[in-house]
TILUM-506394 format. One record per residue (C-alpha): residue number from 0; residue in three letters; x, y, z. Coordinates in steps of 0.05 Angstrom, whole numbers, plus 5000, padded with zeros to 4 digits. Each point is the difference from the previous one (the first is absolute). Example, Ala and Ser with C-alpha at 12.3 -4.5 7.8 and 13.67 -1.06 7.14 Angstrom:
REM residues 2
PT;resi;resn;east;north;up
PT;0;ALA;5246;4910;5156
PT;1;SER;5027;5069;4987
REM end
This chain:
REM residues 393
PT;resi;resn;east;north;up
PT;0;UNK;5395;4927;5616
PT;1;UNK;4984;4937;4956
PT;2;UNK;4966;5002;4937
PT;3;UNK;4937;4962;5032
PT;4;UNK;4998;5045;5061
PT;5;UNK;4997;5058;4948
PT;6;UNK;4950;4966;4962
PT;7;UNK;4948;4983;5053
PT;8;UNK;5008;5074;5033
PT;9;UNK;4977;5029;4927
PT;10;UNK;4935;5033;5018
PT;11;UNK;4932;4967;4969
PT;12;UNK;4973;5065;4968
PT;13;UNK;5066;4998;4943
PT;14;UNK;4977;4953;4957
PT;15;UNK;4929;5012;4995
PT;16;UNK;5015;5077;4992
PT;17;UNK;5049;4994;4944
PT;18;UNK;4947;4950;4971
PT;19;UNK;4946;5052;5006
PT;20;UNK;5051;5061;4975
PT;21;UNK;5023;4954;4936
PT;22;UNK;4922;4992;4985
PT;23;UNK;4991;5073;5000
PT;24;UNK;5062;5014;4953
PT;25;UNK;4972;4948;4947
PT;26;UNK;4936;5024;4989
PT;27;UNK;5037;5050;4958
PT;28;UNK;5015;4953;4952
PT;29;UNK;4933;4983;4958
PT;30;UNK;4966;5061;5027
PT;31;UNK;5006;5016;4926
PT;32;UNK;4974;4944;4969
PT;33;UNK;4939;4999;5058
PT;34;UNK;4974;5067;4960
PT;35;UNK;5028;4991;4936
PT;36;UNK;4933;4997;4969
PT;37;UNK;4980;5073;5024
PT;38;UNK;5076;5021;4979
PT;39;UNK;4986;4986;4927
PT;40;UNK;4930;5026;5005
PT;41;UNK;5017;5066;5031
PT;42;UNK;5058;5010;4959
PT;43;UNK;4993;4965;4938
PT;44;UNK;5055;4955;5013
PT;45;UNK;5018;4946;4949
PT;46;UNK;4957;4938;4996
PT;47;UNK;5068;4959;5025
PT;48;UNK;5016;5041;5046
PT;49;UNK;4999;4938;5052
PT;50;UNK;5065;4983;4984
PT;51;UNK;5037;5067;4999
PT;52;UNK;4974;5011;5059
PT;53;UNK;5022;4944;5037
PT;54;UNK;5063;4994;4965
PT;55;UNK;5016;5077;5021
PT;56;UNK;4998;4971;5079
PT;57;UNK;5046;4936;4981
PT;58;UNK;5047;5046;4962
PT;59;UNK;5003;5050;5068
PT;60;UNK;5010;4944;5038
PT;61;UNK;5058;4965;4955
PT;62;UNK;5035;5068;5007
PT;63;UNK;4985;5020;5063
PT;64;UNK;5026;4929;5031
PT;65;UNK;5060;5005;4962
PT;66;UNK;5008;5073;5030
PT;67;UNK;5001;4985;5067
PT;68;UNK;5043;4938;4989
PT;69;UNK;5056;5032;4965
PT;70;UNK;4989;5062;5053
PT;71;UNK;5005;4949;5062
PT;72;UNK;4938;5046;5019
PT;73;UNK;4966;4946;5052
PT;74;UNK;5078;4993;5022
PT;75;UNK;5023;5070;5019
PT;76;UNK;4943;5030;5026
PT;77;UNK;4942;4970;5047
PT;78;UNK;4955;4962;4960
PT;79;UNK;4939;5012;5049
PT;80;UNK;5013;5080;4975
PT;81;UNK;5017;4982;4918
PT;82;UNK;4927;4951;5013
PT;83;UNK;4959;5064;5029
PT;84;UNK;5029;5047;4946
PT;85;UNK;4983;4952;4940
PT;86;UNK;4930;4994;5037
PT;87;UNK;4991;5071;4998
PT;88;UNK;5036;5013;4933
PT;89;UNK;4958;4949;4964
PT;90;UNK;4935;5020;5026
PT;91;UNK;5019;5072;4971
PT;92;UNK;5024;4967;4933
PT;93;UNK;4931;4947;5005
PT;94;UNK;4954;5066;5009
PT;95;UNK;5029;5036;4938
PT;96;UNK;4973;4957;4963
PT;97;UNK;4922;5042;5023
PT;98;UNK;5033;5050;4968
PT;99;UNK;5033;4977;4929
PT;100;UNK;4974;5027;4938
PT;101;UNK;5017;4955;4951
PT;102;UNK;5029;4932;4992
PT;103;UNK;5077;5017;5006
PT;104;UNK;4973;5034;5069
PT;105;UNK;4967;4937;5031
PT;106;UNK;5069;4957;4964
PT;107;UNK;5045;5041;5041
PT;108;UNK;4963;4998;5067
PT;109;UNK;4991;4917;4987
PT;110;UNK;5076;5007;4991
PT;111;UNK;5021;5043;5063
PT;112;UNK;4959;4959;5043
PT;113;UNK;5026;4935;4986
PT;114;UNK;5068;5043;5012
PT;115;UNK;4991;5007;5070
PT;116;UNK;4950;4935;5006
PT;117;UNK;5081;4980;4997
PT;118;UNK;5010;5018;5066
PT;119;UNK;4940;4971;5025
PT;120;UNK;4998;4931;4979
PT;121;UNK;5071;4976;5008
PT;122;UNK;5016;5045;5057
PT;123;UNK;4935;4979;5047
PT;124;UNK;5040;4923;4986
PT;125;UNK;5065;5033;5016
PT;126;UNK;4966;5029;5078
PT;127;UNK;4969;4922;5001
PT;128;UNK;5065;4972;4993
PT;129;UNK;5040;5048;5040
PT;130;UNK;4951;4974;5062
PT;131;UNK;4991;4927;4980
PT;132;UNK;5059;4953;4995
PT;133;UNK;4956;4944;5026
PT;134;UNK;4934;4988;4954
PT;135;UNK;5024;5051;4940
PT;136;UNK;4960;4948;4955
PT;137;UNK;4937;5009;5036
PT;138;UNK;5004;5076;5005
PT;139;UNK;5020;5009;4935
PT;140;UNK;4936;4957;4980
PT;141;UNK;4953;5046;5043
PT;142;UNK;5035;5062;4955
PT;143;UNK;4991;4972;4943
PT;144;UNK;4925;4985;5024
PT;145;UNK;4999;5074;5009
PT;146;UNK;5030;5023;4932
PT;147;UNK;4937;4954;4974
PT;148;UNK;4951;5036;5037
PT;149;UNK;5021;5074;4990
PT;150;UNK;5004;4977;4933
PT;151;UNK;4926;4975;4996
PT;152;UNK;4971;5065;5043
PT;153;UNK;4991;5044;4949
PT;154;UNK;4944;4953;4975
PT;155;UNK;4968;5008;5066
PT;156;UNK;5004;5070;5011
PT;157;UNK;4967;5004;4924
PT;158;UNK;4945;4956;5025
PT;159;UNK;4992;5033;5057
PT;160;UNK;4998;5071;4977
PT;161;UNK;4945;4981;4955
PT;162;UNK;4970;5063;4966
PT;163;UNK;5062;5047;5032
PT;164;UNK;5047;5031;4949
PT;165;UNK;5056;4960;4974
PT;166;UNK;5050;5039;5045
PT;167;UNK;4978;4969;5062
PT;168;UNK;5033;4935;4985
PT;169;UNK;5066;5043;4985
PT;170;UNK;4989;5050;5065
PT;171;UNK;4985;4936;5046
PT;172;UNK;5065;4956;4966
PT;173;UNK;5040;5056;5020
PT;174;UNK;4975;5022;5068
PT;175;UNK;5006;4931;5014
PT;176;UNK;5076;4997;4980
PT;177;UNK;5025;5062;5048
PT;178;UNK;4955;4966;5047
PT;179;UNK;5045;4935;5003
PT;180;UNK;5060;5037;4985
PT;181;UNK;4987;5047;5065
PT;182;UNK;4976;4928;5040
PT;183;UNK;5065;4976;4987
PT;184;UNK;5039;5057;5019
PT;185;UNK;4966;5009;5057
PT;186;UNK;5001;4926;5027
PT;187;UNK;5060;4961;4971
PT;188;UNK;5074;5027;5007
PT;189;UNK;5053;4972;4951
PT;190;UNK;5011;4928;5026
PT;191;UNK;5055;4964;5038
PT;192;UNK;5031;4954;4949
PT;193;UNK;5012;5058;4957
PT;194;UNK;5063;4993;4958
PT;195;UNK;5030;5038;4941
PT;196;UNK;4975;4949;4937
PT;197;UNK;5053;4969;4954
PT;198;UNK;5020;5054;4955
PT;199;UNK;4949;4996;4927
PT;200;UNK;5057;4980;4944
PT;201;UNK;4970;4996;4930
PT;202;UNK;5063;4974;4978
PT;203;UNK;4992;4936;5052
PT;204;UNK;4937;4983;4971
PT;205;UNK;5022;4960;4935
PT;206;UNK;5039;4951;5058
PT;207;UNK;4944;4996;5041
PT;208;UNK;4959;4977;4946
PT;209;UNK;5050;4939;4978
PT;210;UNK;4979;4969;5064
PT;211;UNK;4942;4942;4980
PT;212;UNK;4953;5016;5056
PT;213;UNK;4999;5071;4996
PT;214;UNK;4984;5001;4932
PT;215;UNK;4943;4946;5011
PT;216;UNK;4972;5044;5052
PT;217;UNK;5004;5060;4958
PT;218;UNK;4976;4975;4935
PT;219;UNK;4948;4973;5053
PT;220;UNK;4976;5068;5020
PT;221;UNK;5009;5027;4923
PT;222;UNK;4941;4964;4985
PT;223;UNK;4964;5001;5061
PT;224;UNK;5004;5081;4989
PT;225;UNK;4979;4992;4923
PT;226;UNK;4935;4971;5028
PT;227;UNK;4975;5043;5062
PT;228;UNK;4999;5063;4981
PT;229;UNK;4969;4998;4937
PT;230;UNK;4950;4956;5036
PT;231;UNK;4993;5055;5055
PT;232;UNK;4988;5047;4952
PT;233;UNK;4949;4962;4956
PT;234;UNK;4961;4980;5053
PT;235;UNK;4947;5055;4989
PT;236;UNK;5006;4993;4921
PT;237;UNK;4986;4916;5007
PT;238;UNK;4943;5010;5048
PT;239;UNK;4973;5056;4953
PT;240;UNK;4995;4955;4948
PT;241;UNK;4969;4945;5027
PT;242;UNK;4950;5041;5022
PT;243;UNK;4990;5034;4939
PT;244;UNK;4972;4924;4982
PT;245;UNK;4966;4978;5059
PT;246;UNK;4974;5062;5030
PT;247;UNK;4987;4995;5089
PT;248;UNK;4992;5047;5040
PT;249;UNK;5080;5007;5036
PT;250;UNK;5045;5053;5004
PT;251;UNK;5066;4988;4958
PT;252;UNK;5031;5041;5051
PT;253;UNK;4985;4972;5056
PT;254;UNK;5019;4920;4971
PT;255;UNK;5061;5035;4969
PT;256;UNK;5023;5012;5076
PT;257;UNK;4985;4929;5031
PT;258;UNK;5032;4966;4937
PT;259;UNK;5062;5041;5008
PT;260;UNK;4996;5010;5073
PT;261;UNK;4990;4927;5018
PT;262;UNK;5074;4993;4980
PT;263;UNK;5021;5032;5064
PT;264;UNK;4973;4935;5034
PT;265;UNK;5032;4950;4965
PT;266;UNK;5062;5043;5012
PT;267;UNK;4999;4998;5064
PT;268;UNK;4991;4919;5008
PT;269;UNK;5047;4991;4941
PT;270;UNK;5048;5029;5045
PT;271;UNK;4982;4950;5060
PT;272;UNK;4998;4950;4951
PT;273;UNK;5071;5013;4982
PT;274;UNK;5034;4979;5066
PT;275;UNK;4977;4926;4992
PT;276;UNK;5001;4994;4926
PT;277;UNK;5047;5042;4975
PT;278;UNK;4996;5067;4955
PT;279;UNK;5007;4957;4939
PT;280;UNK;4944;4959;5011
PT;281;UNK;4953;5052;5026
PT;282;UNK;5031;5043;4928
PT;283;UNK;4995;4944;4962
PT;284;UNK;4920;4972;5016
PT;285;UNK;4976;5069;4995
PT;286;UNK;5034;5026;4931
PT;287;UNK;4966;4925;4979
PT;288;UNK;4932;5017;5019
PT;289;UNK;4998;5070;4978
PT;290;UNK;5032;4975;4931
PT;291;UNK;4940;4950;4992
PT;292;UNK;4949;5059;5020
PT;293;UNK;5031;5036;4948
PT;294;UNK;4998;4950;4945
PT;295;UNK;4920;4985;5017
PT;296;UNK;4976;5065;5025
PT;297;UNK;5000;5024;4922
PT;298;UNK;4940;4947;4984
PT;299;UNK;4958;5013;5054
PT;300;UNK;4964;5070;4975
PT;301;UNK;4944;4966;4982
PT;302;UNK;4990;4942;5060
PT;303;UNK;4956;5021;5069
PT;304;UNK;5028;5065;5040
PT;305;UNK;5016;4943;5059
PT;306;UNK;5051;4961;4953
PT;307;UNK;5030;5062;4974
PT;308;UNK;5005;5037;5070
PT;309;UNK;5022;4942;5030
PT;310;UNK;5056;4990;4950
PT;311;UNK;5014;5064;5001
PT;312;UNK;5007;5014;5073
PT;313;UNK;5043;4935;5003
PT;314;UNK;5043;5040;4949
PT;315;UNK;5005;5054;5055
PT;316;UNK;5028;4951;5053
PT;317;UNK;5052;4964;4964
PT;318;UNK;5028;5065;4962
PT;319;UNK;5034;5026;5055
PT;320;UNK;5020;4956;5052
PT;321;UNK;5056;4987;4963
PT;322;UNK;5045;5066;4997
PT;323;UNK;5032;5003;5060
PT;324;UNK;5018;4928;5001
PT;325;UNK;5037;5013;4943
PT;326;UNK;5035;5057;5026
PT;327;UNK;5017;4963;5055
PT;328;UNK;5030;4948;4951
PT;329;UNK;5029;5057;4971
PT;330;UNK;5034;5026;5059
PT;331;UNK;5020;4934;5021
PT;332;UNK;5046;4982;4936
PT;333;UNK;5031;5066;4988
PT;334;UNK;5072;5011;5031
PT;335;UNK;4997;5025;5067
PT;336;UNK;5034;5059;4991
PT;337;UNK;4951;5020;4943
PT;338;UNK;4929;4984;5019
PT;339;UNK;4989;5077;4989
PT;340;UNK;5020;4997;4924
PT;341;UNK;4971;4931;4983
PT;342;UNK;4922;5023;5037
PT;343;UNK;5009;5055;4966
PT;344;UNK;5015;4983;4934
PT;345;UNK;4947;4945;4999
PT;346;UNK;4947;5051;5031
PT;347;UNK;5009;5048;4938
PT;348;UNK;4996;4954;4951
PT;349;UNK;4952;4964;5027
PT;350;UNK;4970;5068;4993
PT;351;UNK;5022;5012;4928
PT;352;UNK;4969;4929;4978
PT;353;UNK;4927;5037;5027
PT;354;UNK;5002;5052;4943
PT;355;UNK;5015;4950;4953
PT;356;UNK;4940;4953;5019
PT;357;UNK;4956;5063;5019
PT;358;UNK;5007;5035;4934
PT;359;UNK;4992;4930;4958
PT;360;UNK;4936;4982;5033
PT;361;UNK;4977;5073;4988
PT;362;UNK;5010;5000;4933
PT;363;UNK;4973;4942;4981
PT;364;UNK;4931;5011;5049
PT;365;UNK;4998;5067;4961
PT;366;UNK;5011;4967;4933
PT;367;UNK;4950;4935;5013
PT;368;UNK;4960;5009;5059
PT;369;UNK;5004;4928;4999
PT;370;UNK;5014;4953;5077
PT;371;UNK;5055;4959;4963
PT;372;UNK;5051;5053;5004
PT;373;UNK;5004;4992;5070
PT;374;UNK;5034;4931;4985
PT;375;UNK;5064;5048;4989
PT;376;UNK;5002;5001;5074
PT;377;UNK;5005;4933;5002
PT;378;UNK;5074;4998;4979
PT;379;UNK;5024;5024;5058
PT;380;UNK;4970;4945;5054
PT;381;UNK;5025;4944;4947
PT;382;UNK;5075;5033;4997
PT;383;UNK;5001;5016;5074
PT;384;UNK;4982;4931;5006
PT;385;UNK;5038;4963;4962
PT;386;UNK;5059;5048;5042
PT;387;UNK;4990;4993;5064
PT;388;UNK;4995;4918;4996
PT;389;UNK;5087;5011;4985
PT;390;UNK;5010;5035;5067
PT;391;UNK;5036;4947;5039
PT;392;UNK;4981;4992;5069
REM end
């Protein structure tokens, strides 16, 4: 049977069910940082606790990713069953944190389930891929879409609890998490273009990288990842402010959601985008504009809420749209044979880089309560940049 006859007989409910099941996983990720503000009330939890708390999921992820890769987890055994157990696993590991005590407690269960958000993430790609060999740039936009939205939905949930405990944003983040995890059981079986992944070689990596285009589209995503995480997770901490100054009657929960979640939009046509222009272009127009949000966005506090929204919002399209171009560029100048080690490798320090930025910004908010300091984030639109122009076409 040829490759296009397989293709077009791929049933239409497998990509918008992994979509759906990927959304699900993510909210896990900031369902933290959606409550942190009733975490360090209820248990006297350090004042800077924003950035220990989202580091602990980063650090769970680093290590779980680099887990699974060494393991060959997503390679010898179905990764529709490893997706449903990390589902169900990190929902467990997401709900501990109802029941932690003290600050180490709510660390570790930040840290366990960014561990199995490890087999959520990458793996839901790895089932997209395994069914798409056609239009893997498009899907893999739509996933990424849905990473930004389960990220954003703990917002929601918070706004739409209202006056209900804390917990309900953690009990619905993980209901909804075995939910997909079951969907996708239930619906999608491992798909036909499955095939054992180049082996992950940490040794291969330092020759991978001598190659000019692979290390323009990884120092590319380095500072596309320094950026949008530490803007994801200052979202609620920038509109706070502002509105500290210029009271109105909106709920920083419910804006933190659209900012964030309108990423998964611009995803999605970033991805269309990319099969007339090109990933670089579509990388290299949106790490521009979300670099100049960054650099203005800082002396806005005190203009009207419709200039700083707007800015802002426009912030929350161009942030994203960008990282799974680069992968692809990623993917595209690593040697054949070791795509696995050189996504991999990136991925996890792209990861590392968010600590970094995270815990800067954090520090210096704590120490200055001052907008400047989110001109740190600038650094890594201007590198990734200045990067990504080298990648030859």
């Amino acid at each position: 049977m040829s490759l296009k006859t397989v293709q077009n007989s791929i049933p239409k409910h497998i990509l918008p069910v992994i979509v759906i099941a990927q959304f699900a996983g993510t909210s896990l990720w900031f369902a933290g940082n959606a409550v942190l503000a009733d975490l360090i009330t209820s248990l006297s939890l350090p004042s800077d606790s924003l950035g220990f708390i989202t580091m602990a999921v980063q650090a769970g992820f680093i290590t779980g990713t680099l887990g699974f890769a060494i393991l060959s987890i997503a390679d010898r055994f179905s990764p529709v069953k490893v997706f449903l157990c990390c589902a169900i696993l990190g929902s467990v590991t997401n709900m501990i944190t109802i029941f932690g005590d003290g600050f180490i407690d709510i660390l570790a269960s930040r840290f366990l389930t960014g561990f199995f958000l490890a087999g959520i993430y990458p793996v839901g790609m790895k089932i997209a891929s395994d069914w798409h060999k056609e239009g893997l740039g498009k899907a893999l936009g739509y996933l990424v879409g849905a990473l930004v939205l389960g990220t954003a939905f703990p917002h929601l949930l918070k706004f739409l609890g209202g006056d209900l405990p804390w917990k309900f944003v953690l009990i619905g983040t993980s209901t909804l998490s075995s939910l997909g995890g079951l969907l996708l059981f239930l619906t999608v079986s491992d798909g036909p273009f499955r095939v054992r992944r180049g082996e992950f070689q940490l040794s291969m990596f330092l020759k991978t990288f001598k190659d000019k285009n692979f290390r323009s589209a990884a120092f590319g995503y380095f500072g596309h990842m320094w950026e949008l995480y530490t803007f994801w997770a200052f979202v609620p901490v920038i509109l706070g402010f502002y509105f500290i100054n210029n009271p109105a009657s909106l709920s920083v929960s419910m804006l933190s959601f659209l900012v964030i979640g309108i990423g998964a939009l611009s995803c999605a046509i970033g991805g269309h985008l990319s099969f007339s222009t090109g990933s670089k272009k579509v990388a290299q127009y949106s790490i521009f504009l979300s670099g100049i949000c960054c650099l203005i966005l800082p002396f806005l506090f005190e203009s009207s809420i419709w200039t700083f929204l707007g800015t802002l919002f426009i912030w929350g399209i161009s942030v994203i749209p960008d990282s799974p171009q680069f992968s692809t560029l990623v993917a595209k100048s690593s040697e054949s044979s070791y795509i696995a080690t050189g996504l991999t490798i990136v991925n996890c320090i792209g990861f590392a880089i968010t600590i970094v930025s995270i815990q800067l910004v954090n520090f210096l908010w704590i120490s200055f309560q001052n907008p400047i300091v989110f001109l740190v984030m600038l650094a890594g639109p201007l590198f990734g940049f200045l990067s990504i122009r080298k990648f030859s076409l």
